[in-house]
py3Dmol code that shows the C-alpha trace and the ligand (Angstrom):
import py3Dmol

protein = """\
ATOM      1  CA  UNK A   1      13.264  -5.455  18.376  1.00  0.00           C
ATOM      2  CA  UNK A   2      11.225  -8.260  19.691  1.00  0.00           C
ATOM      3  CA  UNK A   3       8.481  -9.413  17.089  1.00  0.00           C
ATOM      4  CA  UNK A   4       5.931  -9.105  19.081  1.00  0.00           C
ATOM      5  CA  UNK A   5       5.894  -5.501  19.775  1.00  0.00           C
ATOM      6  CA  UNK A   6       8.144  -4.035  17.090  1.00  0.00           C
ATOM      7  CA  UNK A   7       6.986  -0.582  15.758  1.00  0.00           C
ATOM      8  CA  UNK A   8       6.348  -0.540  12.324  1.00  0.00           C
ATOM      9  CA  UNK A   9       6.029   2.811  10.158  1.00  0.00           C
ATOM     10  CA  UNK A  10       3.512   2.555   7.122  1.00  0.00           C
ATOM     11  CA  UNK A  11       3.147   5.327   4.831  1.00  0.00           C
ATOM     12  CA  UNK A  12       0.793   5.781   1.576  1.00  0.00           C
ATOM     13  CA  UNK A  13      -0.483   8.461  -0.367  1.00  0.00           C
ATOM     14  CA  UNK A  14      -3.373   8.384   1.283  1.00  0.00           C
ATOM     15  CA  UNK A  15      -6.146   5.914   3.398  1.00  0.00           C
ATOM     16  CA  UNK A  16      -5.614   2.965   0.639  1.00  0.00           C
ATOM     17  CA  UNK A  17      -2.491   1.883   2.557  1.00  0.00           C
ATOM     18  CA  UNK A  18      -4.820   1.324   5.128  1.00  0.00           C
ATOM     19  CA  UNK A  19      -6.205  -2.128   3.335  1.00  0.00           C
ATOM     20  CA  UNK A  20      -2.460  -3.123   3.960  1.00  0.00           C
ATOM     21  CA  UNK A  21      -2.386  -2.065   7.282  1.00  0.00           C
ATOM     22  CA  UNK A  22      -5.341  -4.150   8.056  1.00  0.00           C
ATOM     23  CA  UNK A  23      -3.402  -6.839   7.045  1.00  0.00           C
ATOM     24  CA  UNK A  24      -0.326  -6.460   9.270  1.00  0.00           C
ATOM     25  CA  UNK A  25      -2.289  -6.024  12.066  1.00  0.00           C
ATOM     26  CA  UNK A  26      -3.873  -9.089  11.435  1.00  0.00           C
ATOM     27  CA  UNK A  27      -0.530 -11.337  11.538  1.00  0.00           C
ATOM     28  CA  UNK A  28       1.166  -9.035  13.798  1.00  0.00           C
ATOM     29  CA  UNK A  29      -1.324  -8.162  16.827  1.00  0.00           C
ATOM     30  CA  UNK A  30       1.582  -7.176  18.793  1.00  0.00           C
ATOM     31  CA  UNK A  31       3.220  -4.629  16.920  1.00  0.00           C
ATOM     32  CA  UNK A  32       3.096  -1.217  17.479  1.00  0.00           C
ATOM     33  CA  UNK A  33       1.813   0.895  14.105  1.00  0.00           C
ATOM     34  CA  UNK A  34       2.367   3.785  13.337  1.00  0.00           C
ATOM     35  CA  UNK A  35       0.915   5.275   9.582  1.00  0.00           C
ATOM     36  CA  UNK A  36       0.774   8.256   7.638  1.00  0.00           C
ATOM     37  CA  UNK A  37      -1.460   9.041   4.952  1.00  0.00           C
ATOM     38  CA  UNK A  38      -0.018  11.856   2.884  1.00  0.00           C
ATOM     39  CA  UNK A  39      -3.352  13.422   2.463  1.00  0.00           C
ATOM     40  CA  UNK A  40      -1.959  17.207   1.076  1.00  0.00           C
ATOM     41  CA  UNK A  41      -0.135  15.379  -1.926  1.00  0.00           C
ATOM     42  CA  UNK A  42      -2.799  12.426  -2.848  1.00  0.00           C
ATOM     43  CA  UNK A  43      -3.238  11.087  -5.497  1.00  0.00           C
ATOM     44  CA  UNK A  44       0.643   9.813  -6.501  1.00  0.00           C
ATOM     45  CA  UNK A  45      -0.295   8.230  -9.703  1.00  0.00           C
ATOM     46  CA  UNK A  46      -0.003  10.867 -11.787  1.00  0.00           C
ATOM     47  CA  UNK A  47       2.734  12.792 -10.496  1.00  0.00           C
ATOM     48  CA  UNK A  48       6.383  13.169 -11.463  1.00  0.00           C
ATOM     49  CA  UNK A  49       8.235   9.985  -9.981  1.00  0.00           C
ATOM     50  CA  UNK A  50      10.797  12.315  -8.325  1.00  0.00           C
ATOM     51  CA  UNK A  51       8.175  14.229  -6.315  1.00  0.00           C
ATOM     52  CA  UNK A  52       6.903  10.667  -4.509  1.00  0.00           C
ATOM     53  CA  UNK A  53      10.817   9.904  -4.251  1.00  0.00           C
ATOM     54  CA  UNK A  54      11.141  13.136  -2.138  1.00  0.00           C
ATOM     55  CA  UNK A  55       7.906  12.710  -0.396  1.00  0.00           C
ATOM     56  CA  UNK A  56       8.696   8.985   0.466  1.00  0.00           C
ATOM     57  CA  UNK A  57      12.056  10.042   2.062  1.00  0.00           C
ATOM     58  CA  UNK A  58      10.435  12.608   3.934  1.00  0.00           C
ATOM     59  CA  UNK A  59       8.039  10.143   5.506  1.00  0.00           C
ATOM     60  CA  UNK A  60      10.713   7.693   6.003  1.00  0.00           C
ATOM     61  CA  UNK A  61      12.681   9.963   8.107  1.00  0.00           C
ATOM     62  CA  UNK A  62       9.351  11.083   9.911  1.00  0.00           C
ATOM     63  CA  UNK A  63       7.949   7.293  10.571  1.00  0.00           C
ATOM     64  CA  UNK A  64      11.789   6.540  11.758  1.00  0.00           C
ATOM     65  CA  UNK A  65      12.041   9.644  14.569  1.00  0.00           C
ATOM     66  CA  UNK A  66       8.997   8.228  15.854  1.00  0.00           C
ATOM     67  CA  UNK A  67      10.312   4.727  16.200  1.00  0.00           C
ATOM     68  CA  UNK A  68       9.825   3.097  13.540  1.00  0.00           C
ATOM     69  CA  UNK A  69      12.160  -0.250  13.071  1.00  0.00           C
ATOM     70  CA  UNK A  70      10.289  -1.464   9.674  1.00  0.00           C
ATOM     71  CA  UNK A  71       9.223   0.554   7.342  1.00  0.00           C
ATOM     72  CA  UNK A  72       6.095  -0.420   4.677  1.00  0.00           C
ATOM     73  CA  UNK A  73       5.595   1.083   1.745  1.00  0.00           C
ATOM     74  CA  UNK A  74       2.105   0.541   1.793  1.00  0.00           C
ATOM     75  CA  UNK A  75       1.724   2.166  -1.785  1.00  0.00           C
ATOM     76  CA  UNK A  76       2.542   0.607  -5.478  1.00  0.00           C
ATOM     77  CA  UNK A  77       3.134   3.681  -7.020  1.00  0.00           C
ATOM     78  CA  UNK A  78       5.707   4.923  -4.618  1.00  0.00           C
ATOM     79  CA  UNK A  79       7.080   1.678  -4.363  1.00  0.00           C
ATOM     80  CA  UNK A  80       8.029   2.100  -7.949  1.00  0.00           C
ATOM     81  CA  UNK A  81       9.417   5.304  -7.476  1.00  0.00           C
ATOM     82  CA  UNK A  82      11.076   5.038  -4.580  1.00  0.00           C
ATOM     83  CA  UNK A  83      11.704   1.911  -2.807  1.00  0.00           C
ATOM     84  CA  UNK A  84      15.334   1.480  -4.265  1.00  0.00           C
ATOM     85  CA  UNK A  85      16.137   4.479  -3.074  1.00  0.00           C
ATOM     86  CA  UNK A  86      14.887   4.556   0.167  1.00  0.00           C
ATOM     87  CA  UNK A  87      16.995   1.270   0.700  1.00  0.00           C
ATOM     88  CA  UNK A  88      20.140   3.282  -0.688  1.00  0.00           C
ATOM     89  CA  UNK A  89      19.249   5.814   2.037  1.00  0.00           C
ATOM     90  CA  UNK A  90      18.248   4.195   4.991  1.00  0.00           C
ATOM     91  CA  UNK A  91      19.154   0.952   6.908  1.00  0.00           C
ATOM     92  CA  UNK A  92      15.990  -0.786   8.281  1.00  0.00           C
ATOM     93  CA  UNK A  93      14.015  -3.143   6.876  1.00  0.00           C
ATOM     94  CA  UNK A  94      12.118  -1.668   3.687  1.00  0.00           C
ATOM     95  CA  UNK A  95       9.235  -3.766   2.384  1.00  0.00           C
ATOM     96  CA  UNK A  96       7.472  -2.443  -0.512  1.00  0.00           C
ATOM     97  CA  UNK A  97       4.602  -3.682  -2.917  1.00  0.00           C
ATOM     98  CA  UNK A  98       3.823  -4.630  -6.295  1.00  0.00           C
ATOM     99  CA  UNK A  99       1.029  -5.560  -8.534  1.00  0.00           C
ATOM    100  CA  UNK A 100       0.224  -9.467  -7.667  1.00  0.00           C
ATOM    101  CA  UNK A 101       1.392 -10.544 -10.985  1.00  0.00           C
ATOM    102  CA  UNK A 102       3.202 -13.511 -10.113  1.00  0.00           C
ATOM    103  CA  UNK A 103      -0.199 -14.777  -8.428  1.00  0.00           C
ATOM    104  CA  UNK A 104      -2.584 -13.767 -11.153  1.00  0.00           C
ATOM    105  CA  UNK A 105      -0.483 -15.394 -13.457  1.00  0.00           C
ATOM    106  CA  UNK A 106      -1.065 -19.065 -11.574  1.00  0.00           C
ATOM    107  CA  UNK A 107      -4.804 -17.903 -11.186  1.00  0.00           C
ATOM    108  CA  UNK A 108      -5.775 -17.288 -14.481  1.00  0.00           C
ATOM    109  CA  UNK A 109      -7.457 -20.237 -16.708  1.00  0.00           C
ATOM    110  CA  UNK A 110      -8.270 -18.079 -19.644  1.00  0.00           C
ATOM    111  CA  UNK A 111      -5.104 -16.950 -20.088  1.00  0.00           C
ATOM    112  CA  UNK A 112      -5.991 -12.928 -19.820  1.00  0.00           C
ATOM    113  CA  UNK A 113      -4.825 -11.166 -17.105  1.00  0.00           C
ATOM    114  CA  UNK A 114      -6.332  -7.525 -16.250  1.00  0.00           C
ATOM    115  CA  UNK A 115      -4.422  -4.957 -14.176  1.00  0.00           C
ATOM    116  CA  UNK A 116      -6.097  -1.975 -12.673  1.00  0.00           C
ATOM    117  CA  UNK A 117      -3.463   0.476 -11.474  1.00  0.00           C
ATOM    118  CA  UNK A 118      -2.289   4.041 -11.435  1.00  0.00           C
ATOM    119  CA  UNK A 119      -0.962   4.880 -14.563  1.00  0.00           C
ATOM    120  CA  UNK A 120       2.572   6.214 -12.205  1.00  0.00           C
ATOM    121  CA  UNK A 121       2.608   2.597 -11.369  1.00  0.00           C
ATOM    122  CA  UNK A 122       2.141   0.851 -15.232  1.00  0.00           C
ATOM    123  CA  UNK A 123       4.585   3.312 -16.191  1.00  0.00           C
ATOM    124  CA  UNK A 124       7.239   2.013 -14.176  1.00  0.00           C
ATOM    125  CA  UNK A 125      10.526   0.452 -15.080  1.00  0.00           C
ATOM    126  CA  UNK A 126       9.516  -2.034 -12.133  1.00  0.00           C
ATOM    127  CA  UNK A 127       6.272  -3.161 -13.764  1.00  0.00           C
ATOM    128  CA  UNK A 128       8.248  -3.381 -16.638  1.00  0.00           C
ATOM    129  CA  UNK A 129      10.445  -5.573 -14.753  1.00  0.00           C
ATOM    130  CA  UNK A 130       7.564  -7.546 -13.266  1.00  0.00           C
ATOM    131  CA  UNK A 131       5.830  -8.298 -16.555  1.00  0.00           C
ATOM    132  CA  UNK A 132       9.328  -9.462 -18.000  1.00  0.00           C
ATOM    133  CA  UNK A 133       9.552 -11.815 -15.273  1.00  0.00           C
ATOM    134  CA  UNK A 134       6.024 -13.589 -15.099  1.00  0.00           C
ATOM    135  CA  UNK A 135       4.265 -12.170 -18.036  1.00  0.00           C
ATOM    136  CA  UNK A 136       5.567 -14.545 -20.532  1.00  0.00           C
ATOM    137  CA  UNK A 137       3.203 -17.141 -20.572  1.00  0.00           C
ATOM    138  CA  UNK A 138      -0.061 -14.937 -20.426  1.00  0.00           C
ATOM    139  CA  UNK A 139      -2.165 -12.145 -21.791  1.00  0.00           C
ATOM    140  CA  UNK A 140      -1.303  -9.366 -19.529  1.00  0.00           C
ATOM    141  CA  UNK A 141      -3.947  -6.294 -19.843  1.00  0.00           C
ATOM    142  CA  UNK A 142      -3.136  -3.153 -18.272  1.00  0.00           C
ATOM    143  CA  UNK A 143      -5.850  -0.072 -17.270  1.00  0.00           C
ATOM    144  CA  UNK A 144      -4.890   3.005 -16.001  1.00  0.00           C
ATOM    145  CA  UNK A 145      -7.889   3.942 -13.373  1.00  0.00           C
ATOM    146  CA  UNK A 146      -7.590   7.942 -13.297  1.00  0.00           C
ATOM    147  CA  UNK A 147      -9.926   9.128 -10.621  1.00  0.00           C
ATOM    148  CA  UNK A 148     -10.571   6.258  -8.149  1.00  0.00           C
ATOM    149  CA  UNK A 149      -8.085   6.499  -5.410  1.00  0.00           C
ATOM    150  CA  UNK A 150      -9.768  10.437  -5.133  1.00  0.00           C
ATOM    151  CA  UNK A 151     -13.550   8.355  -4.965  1.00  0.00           C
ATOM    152  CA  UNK A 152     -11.708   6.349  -1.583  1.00  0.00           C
ATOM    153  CA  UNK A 153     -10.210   9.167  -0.070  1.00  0.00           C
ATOM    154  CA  UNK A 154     -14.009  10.838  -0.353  1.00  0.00           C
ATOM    155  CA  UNK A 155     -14.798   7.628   1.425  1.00  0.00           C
ATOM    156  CA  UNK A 156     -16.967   7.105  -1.465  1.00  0.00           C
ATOM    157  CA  UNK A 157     -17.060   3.277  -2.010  1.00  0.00           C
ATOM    158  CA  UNK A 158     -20.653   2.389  -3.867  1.00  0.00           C
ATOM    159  CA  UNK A 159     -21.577   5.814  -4.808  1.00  0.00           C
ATOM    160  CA  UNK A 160     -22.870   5.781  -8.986  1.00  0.00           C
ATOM    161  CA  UNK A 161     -19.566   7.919  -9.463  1.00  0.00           C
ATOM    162  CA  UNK A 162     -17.225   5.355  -8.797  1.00  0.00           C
ATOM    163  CA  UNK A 163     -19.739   2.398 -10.386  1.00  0.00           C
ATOM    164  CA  UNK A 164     -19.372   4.404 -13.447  1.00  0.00           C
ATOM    165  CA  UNK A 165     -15.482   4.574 -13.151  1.00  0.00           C
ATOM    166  CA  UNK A 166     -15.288   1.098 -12.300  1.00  0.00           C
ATOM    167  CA  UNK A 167     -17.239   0.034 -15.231  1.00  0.00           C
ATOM    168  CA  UNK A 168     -15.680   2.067 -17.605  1.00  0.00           C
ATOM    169  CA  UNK A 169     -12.000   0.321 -16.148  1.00  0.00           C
ATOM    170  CA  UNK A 170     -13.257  -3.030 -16.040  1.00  0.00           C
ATOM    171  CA  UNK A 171     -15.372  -2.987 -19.995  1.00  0.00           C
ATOM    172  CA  UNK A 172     -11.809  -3.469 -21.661  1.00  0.00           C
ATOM    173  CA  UNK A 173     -10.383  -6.030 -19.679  1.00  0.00           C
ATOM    174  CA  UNK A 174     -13.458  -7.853 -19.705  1.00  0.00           C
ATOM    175  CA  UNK A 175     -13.545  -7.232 -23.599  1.00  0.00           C
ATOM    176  CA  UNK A 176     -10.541  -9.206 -24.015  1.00  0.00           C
ATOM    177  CA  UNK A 177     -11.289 -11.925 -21.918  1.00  0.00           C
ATOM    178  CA  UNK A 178      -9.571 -11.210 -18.382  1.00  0.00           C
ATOM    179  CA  UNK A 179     -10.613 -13.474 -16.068  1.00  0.00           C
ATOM    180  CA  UNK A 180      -8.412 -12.503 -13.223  1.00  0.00           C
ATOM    181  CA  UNK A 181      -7.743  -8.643 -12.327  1.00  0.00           C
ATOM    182  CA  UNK A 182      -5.029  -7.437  -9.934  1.00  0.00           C
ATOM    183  CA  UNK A 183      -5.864  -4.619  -7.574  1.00  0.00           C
ATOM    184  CA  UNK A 184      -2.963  -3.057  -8.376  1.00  0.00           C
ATOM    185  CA  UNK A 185      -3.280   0.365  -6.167  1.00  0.00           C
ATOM    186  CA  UNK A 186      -3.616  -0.381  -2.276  1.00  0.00           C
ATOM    187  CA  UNK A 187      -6.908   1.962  -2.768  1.00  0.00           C
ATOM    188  CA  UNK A 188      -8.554  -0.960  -4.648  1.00  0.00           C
ATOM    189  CA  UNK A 189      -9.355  -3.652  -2.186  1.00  0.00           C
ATOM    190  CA  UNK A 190     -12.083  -1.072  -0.817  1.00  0.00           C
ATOM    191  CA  UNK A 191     -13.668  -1.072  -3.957  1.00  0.00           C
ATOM    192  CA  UNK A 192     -13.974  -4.948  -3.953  1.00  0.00           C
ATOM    193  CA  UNK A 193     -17.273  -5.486  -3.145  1.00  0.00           C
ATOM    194  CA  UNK A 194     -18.176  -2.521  -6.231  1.00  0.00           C
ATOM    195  CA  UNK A 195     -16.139  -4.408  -8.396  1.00  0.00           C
ATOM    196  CA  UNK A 196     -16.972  -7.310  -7.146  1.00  0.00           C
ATOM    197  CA  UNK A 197     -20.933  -6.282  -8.316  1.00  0.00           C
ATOM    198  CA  UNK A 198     -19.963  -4.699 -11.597  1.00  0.00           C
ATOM    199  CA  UNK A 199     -17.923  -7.680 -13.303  1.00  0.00           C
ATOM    200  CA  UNK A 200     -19.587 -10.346 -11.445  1.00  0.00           C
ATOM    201  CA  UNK A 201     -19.111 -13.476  -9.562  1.00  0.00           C
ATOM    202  CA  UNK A 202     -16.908 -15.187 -12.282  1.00  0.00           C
ATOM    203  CA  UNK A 203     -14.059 -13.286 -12.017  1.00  0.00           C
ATOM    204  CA  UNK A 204     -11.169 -13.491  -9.672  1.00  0.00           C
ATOM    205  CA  UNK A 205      -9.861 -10.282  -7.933  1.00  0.00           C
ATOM    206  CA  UNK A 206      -6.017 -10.739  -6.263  1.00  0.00           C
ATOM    207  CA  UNK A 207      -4.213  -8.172  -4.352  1.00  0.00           C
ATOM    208  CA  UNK A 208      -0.731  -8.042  -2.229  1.00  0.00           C
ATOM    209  CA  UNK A 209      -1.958  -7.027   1.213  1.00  0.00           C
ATOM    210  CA  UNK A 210      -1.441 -10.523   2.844  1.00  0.00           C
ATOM    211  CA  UNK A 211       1.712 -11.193   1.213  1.00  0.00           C
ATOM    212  CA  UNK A 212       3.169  -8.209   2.149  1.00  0.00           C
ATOM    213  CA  UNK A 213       2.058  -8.817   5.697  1.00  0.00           C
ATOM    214  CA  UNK A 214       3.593 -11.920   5.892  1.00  0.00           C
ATOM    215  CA  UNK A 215       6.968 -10.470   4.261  1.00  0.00           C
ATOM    216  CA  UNK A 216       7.049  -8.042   7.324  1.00  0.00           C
ATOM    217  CA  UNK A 217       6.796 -10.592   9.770  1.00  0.00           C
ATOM    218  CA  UNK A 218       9.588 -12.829   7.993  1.00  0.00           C
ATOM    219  CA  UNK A 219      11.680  -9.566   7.907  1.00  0.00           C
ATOM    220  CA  UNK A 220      10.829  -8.486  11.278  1.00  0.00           C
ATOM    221  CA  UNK A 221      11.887 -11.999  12.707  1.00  0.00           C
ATOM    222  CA  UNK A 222      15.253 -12.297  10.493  1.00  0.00           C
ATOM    223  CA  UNK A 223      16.069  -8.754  11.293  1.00  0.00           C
ATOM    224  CA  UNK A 224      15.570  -9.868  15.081  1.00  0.00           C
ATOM    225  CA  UNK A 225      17.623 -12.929  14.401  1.00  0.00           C
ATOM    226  CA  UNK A 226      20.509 -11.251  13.116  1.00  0.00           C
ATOM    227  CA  UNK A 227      20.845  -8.535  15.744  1.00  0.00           C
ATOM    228  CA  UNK A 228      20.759 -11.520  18.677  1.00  0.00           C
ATOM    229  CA  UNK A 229      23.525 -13.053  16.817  1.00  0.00           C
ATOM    230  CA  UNK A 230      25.491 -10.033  16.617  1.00  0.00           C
ATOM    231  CA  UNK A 231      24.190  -8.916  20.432  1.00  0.00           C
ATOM    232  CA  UNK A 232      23.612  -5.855  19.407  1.00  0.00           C
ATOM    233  CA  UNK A 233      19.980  -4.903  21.126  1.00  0.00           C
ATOM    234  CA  UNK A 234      17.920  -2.949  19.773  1.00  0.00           C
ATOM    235  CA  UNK A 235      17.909   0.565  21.084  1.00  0.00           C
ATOM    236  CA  UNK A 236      14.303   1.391  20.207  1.00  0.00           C
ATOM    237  CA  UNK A 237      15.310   5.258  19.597  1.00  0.00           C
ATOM    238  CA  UNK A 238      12.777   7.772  19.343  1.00  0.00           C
ATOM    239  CA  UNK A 239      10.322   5.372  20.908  1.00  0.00           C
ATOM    240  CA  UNK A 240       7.892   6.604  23.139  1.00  0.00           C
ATOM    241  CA  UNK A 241       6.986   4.899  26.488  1.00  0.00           C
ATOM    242  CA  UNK A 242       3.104   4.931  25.767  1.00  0.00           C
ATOM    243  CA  UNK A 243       2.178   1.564  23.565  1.00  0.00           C
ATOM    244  CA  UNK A 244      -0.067   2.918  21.529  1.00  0.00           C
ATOM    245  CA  UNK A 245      -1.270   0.068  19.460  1.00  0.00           C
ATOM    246  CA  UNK A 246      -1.986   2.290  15.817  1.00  0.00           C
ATOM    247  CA  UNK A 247      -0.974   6.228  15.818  1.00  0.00           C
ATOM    248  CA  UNK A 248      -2.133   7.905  12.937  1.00  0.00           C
ATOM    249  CA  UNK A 249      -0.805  10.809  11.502  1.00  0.00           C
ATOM    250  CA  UNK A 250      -1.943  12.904   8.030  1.00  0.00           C
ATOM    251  CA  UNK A 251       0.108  15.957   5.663  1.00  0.00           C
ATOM    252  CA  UNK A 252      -3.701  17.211   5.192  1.00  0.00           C
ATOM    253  CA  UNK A 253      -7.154  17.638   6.819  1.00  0.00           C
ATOM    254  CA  UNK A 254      -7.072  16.343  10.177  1.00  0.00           C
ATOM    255  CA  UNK A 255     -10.946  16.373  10.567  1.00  0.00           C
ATOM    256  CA  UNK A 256     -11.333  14.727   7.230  1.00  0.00           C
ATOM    257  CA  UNK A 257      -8.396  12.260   7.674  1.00  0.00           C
ATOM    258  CA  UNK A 258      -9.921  11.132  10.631  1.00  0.00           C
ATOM    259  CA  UNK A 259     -13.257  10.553   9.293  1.00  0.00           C
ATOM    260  CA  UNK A 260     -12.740   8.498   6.137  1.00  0.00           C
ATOM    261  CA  UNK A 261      -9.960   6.736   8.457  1.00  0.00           C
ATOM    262  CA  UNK A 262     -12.400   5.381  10.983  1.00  0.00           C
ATOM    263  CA  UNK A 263     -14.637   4.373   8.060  1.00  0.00           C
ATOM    264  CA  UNK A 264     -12.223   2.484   6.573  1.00  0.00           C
ATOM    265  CA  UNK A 265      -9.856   1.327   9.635  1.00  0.00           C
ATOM    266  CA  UNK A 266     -13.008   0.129  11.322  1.00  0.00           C
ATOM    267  CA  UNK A 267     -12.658   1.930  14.683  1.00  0.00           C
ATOM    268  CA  UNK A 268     -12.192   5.794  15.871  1.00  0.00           C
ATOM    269  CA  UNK A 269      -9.202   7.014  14.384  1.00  0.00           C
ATOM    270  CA  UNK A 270      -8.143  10.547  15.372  1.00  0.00           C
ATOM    271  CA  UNK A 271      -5.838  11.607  13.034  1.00  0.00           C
ATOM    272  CA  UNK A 272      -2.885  14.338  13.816  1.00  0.00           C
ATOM    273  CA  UNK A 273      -1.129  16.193  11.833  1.00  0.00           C
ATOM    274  CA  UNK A 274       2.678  15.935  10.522  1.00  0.00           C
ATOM    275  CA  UNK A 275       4.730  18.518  11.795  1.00  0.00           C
ATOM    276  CA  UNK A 276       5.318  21.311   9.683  1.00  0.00           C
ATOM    277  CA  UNK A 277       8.794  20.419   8.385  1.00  0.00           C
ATOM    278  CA  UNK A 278       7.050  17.058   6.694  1.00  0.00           C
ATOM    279  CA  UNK A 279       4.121  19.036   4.757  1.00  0.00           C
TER     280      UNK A 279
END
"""
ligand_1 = """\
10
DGL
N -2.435 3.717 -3.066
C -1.369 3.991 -3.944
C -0.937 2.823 -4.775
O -0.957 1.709 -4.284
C -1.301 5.334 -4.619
C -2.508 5.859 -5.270
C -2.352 7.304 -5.700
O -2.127 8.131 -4.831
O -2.441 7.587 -6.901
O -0.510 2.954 -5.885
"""
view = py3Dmol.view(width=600, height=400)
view.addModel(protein, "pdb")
view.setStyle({"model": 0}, {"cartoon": {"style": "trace"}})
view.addModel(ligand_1, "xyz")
view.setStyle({"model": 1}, {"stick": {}})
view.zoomTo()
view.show()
């Protein structure tokens, strides 16, 4: 796997991945990506956290047939649910996300943090974990945001629906003095700009999509470094000759898939469907 043109799999729910993806692209211009939004069974947050645990594996195994030699979980809430798992299962490189705590925590100067998540996600024995580990010294606010990853995957980012669901989020967190929020969900970052308008200038909004970039490239390059040590090359199996430079690939609407995911990828993005076996 050179780290230049490694093929990395990226799966979410649903288009918010996509804010990650923009990411990895971004530090890795190289690499071949290939993602899947799993359109059919969006949103994750509020289902059972052994339904995303079979739907993660399922897209694991799919992402890997095609080539993939990383794989991103480019979703919070099935990072919670699934991540551990998925590293049980399967031996490549696994890099999930959290809520930026840790980060939020060093931004804050009132001492209130807000977190906007799904409520699969603040329900987690990971957040737990998280706010165990760098929640001690701060306020830490949580908000469950039922109904905004469905306003993304509408492609619906300033509409007065999701202005009104934003504001009704944001009020409490406000309320108690947040001065930082974490966009918890990988859906959020496209609502920046709305949030950005509703809460105002003074508050500062943090999200993982960089970090977890730059924890892809630091696993792509030790997984590289390990395998030259061992000589073991990398057999690239199940790669295809063609370099595409981003395949995309969606459990649900092709048409619509491939609509919001231009809007939101930035360029045409024709998106084809899973085979049946993964719906
Ligand atoms: N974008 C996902 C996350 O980061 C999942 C949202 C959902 O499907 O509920 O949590």
């Amino acid at each position: 796997m050179e780290t230049s043109s490694a093929t990395i799999g990226v799966f979410d729910s649903g288009v918010g991945g996509l804010s990650v993806l923009h990411h990895i692209r971004r530090t890795l211009p190289e690499a071949r990506l290939i993602y899947v939004a799993d359109s059919a069974h969006v949103p994750y947050g509020d289902k059972p956290a052994a339904y995303i645990e079979q739907r993660s594996h399922t897209l694991t195994r799919f992402l890997i047939e095609q080539g993939a030699e990383a794989i991103v979980i480019a979703c919070n809430t099935a990072t919670a649910a699934a991540a551990a798992s998925l590293r049980t299962q399967f031996s490549l490189p696994i890099i999930g996300m959290e809520p930026a705590v840790k980060p939020a925590v060093a931004a804050t100067r009132s001492g209130v943090v807000g977190v906007l998540a799904t409520t699969g996600t603040l329900e987690s024995s990971r957040f737990a974990a998280l706010l165990e580990r760098y929640g001690e010294e701060v306020e830490i606010v949580t908000q469950g945001c039922p109904g905004l990853v469905e306003q993304v995957e509408q492609g619906d980012l300033n509409g007065s629906r999701t202005r009104e669901l934003i504001a009704r989020y944001t009020a409490p967190l406000l309320v108690r003095g947040a001065d930082t929020f974490i966009l918890g969900c990988t859906h959020y970052p496209f609502l920046a700009p709305l949030i950005r308008d509703v809460v105002g200038e003074g508050i500062t909004l943090v999200d993982t999509g960089a970090a977890v970039a730059r924890q892809v490239q630091r696993r792509i390059q030790s997984e590289l470094s390990t395998r030259t040590k061992s000589a073991h090359p990398s057999t690239g199996s199940g790669r295809t000759d063609l370099h595409d430079a981003a395949q995309f690939f969606t459990s649900g609407d092709t048409e619509a898939a491939s609509r919001i995911m231009s809007l939101l990828w930035g360029e045409t993005v024709v998106a084809r469907q899973l085979p049946i076996e993964c719906l």
